[in-house]
N, CA, C and O of each residue as an XYZ file, in Angstrom:
848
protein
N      -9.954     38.293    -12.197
C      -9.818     36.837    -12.153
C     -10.754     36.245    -11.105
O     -11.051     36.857    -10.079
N     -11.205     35.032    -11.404
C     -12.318     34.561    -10.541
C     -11.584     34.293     -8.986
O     -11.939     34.679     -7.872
N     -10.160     33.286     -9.517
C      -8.958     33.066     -8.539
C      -8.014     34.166     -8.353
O      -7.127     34.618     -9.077
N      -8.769     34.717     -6.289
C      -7.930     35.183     -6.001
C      -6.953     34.604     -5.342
O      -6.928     33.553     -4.701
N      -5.800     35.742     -5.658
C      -4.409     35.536     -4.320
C      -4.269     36.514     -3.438
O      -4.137     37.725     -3.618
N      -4.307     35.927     -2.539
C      -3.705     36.177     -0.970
C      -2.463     35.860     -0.636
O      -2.118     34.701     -0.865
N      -1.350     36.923      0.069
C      -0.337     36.022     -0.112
C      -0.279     36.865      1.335
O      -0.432     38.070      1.533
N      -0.024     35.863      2.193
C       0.029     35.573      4.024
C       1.483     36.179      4.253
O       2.282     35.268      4.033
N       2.401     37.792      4.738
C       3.451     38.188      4.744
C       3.249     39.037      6.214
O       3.753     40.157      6.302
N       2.605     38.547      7.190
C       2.802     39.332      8.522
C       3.567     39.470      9.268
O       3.671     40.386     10.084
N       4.699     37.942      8.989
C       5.463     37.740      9.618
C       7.012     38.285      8.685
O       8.162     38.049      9.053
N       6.739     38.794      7.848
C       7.944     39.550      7.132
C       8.424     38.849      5.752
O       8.698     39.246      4.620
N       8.391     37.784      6.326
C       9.408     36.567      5.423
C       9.425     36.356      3.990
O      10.110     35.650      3.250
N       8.674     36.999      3.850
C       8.519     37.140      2.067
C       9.213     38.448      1.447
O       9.592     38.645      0.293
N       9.262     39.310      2.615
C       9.789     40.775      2.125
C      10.778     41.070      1.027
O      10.691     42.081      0.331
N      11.905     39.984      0.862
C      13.063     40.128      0.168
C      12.503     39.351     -1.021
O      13.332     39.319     -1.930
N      11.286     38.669     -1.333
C      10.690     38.127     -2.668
C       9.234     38.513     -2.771
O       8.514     37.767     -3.435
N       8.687     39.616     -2.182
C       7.206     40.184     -2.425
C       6.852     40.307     -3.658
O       5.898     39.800     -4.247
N       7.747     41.077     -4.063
C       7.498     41.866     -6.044
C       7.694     40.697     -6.688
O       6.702     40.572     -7.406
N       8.615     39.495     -6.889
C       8.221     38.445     -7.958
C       7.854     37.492     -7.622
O       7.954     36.508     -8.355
N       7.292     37.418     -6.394
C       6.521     36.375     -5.917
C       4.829     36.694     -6.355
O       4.063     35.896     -6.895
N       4.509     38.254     -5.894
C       3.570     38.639     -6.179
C       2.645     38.418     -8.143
O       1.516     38.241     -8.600
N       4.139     38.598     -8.674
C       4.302     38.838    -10.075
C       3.816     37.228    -10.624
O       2.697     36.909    -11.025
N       5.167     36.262    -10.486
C       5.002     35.315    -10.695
C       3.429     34.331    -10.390
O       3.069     33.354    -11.046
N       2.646     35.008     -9.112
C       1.659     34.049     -8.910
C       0.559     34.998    -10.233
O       0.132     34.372    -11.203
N       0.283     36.319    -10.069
C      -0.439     36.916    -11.018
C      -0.275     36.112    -12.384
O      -1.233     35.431    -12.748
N       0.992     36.150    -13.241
C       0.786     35.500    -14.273
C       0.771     33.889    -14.191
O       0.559     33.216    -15.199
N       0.949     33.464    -13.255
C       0.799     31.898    -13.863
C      -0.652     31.666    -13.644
O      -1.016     30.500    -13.791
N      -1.388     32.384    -13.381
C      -3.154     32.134    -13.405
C      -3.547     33.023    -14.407
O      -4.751     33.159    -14.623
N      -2.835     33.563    -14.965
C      -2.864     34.276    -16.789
C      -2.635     33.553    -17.420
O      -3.416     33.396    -18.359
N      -1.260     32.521    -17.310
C      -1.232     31.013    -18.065
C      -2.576     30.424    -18.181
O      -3.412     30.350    -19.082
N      -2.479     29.953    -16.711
C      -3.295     28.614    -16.585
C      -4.638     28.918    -17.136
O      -5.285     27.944    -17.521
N      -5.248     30.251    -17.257
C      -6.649     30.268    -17.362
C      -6.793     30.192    -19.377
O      -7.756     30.380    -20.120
N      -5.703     29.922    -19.585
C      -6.164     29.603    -21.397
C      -6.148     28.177    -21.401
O      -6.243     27.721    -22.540
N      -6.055     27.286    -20.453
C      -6.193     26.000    -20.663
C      -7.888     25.487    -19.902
O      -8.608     24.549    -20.247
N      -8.121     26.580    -18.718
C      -8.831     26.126    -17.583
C      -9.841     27.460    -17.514
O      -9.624     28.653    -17.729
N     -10.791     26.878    -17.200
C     -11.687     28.227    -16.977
C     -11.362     28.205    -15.000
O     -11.669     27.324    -14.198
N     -10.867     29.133    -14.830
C     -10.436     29.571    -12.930
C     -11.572     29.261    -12.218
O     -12.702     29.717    -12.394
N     -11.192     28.436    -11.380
C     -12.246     28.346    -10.030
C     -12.564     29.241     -9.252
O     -11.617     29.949     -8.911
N     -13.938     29.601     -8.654
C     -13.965     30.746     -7.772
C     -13.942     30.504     -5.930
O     -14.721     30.312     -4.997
N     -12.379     30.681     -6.230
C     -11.236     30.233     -4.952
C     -10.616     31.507     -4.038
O     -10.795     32.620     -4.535
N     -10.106     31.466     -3.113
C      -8.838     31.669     -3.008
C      -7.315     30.752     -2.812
O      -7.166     29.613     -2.369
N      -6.467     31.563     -3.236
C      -5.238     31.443     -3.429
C      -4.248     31.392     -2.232
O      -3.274     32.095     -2.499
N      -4.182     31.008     -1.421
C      -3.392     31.818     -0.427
C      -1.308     30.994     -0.573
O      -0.749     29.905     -0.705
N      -1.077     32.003     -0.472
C       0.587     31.954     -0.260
C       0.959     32.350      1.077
O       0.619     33.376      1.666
N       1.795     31.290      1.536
C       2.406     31.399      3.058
C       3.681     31.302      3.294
O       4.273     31.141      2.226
N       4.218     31.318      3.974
C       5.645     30.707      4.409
C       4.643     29.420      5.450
O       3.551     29.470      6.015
N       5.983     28.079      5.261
C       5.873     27.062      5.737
C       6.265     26.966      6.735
O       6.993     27.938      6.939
N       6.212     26.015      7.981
C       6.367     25.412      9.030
C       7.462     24.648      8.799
O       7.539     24.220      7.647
N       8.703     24.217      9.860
C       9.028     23.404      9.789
C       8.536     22.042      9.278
O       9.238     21.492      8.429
N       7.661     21.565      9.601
C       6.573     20.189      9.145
C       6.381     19.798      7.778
O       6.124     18.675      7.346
N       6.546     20.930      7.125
C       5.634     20.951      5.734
C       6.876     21.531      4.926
O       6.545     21.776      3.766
N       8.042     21.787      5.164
C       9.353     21.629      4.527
C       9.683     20.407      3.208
O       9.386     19.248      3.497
N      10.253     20.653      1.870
C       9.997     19.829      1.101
C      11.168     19.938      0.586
O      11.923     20.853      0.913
N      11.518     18.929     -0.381
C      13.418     18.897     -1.055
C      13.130     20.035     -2.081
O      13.959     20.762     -2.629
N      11.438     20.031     -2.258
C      11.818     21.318     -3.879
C      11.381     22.189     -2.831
O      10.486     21.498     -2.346
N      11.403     22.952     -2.342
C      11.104     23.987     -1.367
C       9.654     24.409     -1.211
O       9.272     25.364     -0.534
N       8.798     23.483     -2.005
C       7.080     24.745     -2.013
C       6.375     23.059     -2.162
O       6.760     22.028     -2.712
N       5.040     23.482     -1.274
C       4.288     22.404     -1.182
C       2.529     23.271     -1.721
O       2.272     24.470     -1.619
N       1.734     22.321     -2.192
C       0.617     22.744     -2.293
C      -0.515     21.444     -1.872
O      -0.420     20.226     -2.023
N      -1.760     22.427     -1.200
C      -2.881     21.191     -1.441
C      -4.216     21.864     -1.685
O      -4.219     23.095     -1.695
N      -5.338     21.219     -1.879
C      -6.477     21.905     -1.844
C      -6.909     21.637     -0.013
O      -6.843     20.643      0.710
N      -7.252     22.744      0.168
C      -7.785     22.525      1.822
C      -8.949     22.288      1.687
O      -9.318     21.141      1.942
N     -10.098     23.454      1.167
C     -11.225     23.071      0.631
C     -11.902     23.000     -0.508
O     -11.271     22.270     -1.273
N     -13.207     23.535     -1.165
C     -13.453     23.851     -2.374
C     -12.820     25.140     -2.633
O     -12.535     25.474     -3.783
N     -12.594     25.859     -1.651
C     -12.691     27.337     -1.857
C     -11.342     27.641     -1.413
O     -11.289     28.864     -1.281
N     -10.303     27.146     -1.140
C      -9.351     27.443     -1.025
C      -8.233     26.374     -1.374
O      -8.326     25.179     -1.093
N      -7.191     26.954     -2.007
C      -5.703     26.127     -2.199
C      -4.773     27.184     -1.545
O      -4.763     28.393     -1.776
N      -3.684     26.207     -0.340
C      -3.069     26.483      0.032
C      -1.362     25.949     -0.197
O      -0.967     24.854      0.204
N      -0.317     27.152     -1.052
C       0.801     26.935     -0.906
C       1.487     27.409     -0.139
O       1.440     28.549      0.322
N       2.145     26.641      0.060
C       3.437     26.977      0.982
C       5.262     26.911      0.544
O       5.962     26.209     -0.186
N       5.405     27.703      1.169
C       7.126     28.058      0.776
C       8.190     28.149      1.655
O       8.124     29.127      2.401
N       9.052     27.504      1.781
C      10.427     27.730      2.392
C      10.694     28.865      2.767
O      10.927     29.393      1.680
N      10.842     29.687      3.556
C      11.401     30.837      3.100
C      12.940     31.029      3.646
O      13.711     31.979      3.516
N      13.092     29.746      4.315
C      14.865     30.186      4.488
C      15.816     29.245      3.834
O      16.863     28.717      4.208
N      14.995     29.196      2.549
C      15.836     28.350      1.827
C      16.484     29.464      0.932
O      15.682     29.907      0.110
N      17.941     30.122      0.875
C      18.884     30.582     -0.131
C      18.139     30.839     -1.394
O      17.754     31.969     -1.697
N      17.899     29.573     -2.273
C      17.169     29.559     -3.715
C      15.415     30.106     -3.451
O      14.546     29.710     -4.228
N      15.202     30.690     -2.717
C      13.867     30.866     -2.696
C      13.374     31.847     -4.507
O      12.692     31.337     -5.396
N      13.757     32.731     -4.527
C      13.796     33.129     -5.449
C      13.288     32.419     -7.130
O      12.455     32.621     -8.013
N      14.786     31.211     -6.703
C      14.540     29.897     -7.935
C      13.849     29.137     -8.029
O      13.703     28.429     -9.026
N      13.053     29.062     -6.710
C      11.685     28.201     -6.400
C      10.745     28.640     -7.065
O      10.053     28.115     -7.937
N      10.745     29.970     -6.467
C       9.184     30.617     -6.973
C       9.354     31.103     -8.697
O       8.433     31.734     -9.216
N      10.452     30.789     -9.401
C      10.147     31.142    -10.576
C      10.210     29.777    -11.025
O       9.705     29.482    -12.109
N      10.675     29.068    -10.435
C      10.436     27.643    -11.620
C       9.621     26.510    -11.031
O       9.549     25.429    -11.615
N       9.070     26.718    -10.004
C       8.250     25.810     -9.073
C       6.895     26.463     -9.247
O       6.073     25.961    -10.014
N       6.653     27.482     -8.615
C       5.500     28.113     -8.557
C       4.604     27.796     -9.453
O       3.512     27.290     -9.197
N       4.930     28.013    -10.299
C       3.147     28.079    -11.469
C       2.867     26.301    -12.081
O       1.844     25.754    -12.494
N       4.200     25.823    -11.908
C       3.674     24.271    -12.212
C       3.015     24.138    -10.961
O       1.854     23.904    -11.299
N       3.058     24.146     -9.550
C       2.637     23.850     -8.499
C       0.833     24.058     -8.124
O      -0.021     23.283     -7.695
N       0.818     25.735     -8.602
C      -0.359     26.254     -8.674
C      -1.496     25.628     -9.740
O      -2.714     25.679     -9.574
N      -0.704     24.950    -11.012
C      -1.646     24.359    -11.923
C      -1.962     23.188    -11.442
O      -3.134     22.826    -11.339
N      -0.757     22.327    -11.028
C      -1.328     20.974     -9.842
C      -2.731     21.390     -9.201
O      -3.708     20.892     -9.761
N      -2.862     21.836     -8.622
C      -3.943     22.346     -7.500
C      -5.039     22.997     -7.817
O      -6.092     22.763     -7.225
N      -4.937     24.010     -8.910
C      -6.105     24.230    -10.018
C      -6.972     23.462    -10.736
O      -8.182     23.640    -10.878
N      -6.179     22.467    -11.247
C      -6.535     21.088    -11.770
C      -7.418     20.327    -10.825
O      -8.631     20.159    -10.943
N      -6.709     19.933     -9.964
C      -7.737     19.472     -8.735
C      -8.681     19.986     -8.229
O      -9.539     19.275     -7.705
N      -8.795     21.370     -8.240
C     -10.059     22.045     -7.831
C     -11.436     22.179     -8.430
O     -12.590     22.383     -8.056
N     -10.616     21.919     -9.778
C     -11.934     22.056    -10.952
C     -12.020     20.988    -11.080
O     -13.187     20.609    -10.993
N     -11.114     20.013    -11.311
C     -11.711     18.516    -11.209
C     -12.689     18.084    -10.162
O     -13.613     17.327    -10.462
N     -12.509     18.572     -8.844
C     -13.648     18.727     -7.771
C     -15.115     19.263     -7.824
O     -16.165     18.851     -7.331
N     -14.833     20.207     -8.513
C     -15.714     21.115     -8.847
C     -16.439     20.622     -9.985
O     -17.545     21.125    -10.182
N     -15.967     19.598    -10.890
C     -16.879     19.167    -11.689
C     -17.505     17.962    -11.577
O     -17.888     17.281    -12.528
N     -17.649     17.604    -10.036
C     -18.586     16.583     -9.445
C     -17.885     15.129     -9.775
O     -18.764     14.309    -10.039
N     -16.918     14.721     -9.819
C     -16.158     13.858    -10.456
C     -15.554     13.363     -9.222
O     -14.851     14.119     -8.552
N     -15.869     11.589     -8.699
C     -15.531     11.539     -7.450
C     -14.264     11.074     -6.765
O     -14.081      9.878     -6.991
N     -13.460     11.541     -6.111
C     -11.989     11.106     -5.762
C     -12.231     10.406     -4.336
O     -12.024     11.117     -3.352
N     -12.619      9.178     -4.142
C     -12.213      8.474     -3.314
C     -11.738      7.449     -2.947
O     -11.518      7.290     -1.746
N     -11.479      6.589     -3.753
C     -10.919      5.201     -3.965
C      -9.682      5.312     -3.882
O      -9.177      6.213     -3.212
N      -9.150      4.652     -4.373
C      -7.005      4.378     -4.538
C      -7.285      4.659     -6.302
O      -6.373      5.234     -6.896
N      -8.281      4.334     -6.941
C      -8.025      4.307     -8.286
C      -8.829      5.665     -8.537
O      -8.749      6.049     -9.704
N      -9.443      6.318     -7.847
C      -9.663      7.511     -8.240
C      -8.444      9.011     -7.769
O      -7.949     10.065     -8.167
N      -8.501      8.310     -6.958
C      -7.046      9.391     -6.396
C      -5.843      9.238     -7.462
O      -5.297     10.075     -8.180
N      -5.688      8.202     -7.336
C      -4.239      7.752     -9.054
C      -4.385      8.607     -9.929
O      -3.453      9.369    -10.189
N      -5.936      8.707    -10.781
C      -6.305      9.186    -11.551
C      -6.145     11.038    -11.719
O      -5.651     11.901    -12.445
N      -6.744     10.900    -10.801
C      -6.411     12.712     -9.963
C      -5.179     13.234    -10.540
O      -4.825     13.941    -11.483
N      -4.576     12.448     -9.368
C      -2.895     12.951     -9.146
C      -2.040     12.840    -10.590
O      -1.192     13.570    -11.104
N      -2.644     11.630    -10.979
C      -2.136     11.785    -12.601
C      -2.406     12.831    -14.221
O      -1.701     13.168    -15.173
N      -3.280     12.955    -13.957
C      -3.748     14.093    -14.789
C      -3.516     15.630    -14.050
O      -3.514     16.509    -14.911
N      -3.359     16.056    -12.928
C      -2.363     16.992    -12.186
C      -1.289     17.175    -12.685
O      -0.787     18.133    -13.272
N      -0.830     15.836    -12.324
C       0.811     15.993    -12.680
C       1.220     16.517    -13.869
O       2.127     17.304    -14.140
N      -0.039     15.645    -14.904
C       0.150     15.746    -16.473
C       0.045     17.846    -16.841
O       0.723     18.674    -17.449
N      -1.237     17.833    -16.013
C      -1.461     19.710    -16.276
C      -0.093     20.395    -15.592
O       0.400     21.417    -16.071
N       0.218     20.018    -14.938
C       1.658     20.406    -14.013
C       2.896     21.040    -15.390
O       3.465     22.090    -15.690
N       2.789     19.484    -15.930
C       3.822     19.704    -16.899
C       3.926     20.742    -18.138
O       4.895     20.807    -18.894
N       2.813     21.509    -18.212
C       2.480     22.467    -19.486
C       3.310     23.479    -18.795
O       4.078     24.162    -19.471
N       3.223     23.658    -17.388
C       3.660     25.029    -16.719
C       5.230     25.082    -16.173
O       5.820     25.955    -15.537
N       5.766     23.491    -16.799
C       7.239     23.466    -15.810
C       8.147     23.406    -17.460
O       9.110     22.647    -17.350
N       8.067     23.838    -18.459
C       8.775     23.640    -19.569
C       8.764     22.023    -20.552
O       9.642     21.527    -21.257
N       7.381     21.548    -20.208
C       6.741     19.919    -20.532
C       8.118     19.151    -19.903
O       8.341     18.028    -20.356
N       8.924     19.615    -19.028
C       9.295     18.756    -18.099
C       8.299     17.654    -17.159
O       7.112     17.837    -16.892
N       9.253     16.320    -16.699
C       8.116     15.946    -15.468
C       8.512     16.736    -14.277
O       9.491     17.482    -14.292
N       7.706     16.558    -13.191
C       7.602     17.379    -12.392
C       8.767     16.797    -11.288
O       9.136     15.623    -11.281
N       9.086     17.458    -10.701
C      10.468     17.266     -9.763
C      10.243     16.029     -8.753
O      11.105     15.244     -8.356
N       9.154     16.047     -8.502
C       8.849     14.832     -7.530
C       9.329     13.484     -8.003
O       9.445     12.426     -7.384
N       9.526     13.728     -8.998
C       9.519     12.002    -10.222
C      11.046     12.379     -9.930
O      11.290     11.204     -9.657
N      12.018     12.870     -9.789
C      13.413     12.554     -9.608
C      13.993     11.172     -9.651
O      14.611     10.607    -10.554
N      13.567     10.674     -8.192
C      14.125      9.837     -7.554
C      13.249      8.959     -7.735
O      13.444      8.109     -6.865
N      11.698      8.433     -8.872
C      11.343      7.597     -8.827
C      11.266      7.265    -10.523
O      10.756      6.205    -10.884
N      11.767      8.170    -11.463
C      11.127      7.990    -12.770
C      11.531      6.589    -13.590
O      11.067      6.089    -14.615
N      12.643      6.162    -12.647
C      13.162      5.131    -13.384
C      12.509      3.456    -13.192
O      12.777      2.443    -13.838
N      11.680      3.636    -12.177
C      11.115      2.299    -11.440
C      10.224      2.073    -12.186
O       9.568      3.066    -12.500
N       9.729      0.520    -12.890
C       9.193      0.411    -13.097
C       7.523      0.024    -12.783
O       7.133     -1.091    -12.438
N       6.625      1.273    -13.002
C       5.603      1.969    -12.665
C       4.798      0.568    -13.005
O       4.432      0.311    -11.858
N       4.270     -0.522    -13.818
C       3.398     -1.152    -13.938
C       4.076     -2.447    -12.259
O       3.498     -3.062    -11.364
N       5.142     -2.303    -12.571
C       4.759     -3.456    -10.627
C       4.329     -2.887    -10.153
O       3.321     -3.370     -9.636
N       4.650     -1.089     -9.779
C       4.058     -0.679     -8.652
C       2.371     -0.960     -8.662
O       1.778     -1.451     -7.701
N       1.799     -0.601     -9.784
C       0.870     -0.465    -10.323
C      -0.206     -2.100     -9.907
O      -1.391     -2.138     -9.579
N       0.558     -3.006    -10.051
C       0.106     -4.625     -9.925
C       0.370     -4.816     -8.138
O       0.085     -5.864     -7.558
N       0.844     -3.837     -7.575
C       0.973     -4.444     -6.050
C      -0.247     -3.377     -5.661
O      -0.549     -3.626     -4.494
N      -0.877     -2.542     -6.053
C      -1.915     -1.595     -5.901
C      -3.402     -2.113     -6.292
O      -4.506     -1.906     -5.787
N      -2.880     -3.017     -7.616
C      -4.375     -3.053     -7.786
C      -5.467     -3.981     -6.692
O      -6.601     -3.511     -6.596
N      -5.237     -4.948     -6.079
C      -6.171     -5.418     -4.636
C      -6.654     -4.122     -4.076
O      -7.781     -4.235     -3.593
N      -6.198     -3.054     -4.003
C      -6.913     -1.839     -3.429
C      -7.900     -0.753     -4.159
O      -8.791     -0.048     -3.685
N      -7.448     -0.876     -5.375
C      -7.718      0.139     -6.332
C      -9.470      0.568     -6.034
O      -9.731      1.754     -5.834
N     -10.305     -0.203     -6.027
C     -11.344     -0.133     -5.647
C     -12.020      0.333     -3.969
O     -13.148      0.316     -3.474
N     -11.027      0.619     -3.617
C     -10.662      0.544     -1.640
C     -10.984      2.359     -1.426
O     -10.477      3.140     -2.231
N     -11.840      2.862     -0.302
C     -11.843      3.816     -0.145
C     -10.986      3.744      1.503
O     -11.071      4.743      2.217
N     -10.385      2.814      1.883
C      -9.951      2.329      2.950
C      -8.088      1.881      2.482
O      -7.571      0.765      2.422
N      -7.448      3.321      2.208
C      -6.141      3.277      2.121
C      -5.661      4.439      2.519
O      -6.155      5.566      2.496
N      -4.238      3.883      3.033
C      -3.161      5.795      3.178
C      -2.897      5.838      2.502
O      -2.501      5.078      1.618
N      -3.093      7.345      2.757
C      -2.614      8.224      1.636
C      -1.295      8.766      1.787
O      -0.816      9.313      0.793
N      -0.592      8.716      2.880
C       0.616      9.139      3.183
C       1.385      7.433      2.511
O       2.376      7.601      1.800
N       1.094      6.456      2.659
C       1.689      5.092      2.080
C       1.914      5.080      0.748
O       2.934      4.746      0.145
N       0.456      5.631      0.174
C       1.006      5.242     -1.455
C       1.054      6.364     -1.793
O       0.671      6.386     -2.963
N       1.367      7.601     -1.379
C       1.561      8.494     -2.239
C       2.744      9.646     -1.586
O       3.304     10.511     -2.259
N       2.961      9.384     -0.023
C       3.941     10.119      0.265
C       5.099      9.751      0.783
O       5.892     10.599      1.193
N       5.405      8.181      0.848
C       6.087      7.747      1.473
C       6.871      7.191      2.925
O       7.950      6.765      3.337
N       5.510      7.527      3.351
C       5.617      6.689      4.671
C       6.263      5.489      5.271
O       6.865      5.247      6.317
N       5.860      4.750      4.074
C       6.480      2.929      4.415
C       7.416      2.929      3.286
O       6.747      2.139      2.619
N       8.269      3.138      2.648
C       9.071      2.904      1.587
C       9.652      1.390      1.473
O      10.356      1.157      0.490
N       9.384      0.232      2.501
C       9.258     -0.719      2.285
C       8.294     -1.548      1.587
O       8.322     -2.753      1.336
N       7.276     -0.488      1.276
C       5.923     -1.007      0.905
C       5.786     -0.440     -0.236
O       5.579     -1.144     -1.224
N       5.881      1.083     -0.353
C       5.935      1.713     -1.375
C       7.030      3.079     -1.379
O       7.145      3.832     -0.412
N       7.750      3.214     -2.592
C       8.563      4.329     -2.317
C       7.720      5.596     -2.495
O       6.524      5.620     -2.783
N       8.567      6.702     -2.268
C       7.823      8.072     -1.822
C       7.398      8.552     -3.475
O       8.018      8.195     -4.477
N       6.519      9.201     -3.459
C       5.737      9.507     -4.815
C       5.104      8.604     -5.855
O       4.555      8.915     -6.912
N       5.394      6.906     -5.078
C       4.521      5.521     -6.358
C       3.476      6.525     -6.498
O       3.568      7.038     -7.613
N       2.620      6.960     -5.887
C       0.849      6.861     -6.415
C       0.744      8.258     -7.283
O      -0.234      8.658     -7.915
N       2.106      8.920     -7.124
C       1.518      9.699     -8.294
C       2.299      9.541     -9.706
O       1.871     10.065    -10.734
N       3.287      8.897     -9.664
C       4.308      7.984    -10.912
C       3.380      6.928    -11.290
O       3.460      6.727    -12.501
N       2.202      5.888    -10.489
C       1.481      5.426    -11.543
C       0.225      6.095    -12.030
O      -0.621      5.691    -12.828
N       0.297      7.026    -11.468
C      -0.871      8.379    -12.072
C      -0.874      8.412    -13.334
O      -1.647      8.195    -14.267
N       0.393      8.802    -13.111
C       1.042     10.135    -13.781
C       0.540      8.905    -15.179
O      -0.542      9.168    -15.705
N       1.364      7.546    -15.767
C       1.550      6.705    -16.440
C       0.848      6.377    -16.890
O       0.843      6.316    -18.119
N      -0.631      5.782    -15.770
C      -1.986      5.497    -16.550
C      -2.332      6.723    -17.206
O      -2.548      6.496    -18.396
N      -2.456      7.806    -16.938
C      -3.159      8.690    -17.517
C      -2.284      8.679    -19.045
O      -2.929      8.517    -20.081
N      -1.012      8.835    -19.085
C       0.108      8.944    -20.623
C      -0.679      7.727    -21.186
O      -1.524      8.012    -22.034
N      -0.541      6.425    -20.856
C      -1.129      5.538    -21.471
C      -2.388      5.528    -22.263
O      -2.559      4.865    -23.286
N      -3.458      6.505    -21.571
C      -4.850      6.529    -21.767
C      -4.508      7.763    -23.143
O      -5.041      7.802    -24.252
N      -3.556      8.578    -22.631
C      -3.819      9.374    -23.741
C      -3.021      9.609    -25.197
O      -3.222     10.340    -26.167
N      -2.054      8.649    -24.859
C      -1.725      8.235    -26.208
C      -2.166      6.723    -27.239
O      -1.634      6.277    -28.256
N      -3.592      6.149    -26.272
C      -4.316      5.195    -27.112
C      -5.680      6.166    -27.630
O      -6.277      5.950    -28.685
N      -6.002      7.174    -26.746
C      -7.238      7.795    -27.146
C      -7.180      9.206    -27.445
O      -8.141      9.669    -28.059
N      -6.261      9.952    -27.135
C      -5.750     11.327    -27.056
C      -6.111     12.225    -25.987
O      -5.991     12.148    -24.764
N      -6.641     13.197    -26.855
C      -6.684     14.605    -25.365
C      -5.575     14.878    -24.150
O      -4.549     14.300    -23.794
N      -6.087     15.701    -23.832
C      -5.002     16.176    -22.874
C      -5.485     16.254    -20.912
O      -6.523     15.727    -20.510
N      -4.837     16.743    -20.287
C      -5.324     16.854    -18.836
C      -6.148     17.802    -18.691
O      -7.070     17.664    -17.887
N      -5.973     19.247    -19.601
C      -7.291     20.354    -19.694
C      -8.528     19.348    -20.201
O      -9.486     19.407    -19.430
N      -8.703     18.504    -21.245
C      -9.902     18.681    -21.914
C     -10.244     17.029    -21.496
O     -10.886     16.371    -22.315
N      -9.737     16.286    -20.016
C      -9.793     15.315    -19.224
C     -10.067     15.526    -18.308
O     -10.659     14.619    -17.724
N      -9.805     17.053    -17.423
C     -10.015     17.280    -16.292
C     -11.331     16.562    -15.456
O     -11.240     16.157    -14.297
N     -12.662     16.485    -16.352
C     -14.306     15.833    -15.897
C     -13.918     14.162    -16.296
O     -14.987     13.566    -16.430
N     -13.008     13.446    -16.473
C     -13.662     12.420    -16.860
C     -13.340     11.491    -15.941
O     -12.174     11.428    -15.550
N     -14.324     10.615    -15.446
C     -14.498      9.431    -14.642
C     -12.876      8.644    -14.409
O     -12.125      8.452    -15.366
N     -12.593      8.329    -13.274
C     -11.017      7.507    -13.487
C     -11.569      6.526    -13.955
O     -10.805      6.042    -14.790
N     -12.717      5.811    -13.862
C     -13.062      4.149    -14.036
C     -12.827      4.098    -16.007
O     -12.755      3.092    -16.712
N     -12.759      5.583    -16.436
C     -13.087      5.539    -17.886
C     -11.456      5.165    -18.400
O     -11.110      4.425    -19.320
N     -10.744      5.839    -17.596
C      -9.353      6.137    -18.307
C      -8.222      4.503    -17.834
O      -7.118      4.124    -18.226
N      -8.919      4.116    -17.147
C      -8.687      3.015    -16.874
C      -9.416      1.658    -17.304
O     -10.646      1.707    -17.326
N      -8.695      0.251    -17.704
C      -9.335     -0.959    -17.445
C      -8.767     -1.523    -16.950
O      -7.841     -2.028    -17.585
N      -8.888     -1.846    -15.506
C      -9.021     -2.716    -14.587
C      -8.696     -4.431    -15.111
O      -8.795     -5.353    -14.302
């Protein structure tokens, strides 16, 4: 595989989930690579920090081109249930983004990041049972086009947080996960007026999938 894994266990903490942690990351980049041709990355798996602690137990980001870094709970009880039903949607999040990076396609605006995170989310969902992804819990019910109309003055802005509209920082301003619930939406929208999917979208311009 082009994408390797590394999985970070010096400190022990994985010991009691090595074998299907190990397992589980091997095949979900056996999944993912019939949708995606694999980036030539590494993978790395860690146990988390207090800091980086999450309600679904596992966090991911791209650090650089060449690396995506997840992270895991490890004294969370369900760890186990994490890594079999979290894991490989998580890892396709972040795959997605890498090759979307990788295919020169530029994420810096508020409306290119939307775009991102939305077609993520969308590849997310092939790997979680075409469920949405857990983050949408507590926001799926809001309706996504206000959020969407209190965003657009920025949309064009390479001069926004990213912890505001997308992680919840100010929840007076925006609740936790808006920027990737109107991602997630524009992108459904775009692709049930024009089709395709988040694999065979991964290269395309946000300015395309959008009108402003």
């Amino acid at each position: 595989m082009s994408t390797k894994i590394n999985i970070l266990n010096a400190s022990g903490k994985f010991n009691h989930v090595l074998e299907v942690l190990e397992s589980r990351a091997v095949n979900s980049l056996r999944e993912i690579q019939n949708y995606l041709e694999l980036p030539k990355l590494d993978l790395v798996i860690s146990p988390c920090s207090d800091e980086y602690k999450t309600k679904s137990g596992i966090m991911g980001c791209v650090i650089t081109p060449y690396v995506i870094d997840i992270m895991l709970d490890t004294d969370r009880e369900d760890l186990v249930d994490v890594i079999n039903v979290e894991l490989s949607a998580v890892i396709a999040h972040e795959i997605h983004h890498a090759v979307r990076s990788s295919s020169g396609v530029e994420c810096k605006t508020l409306l290119q990041s939307l775009v991102a995170e939305g077609l993520a989310c969308h590849f997310e969902t092939k790997f979680n049972g075409n469920e949405l992804p857990s983050i949408f819990n507590d926001i799926q019910n809001q309706d996504w086009m206000l959020l969407y109309e209190q965003m657009r003055p920025k949309l064009d802005s390479e001069e926004f947080s990213y912890p505001v509209y997308f992680g919840g920082e100010d929840e007076m301003k925006f609740p936790n996960h808006a920027g990737y619930w109107v991602g997630f939406n524009l992108v459904s929208q775009y692709i049930n007026l024009h089709g395709g999917c988040a694999a065979s979208l991964v290269s395309i311009p946000a300015e395309q999938i959008v009108e402003k």
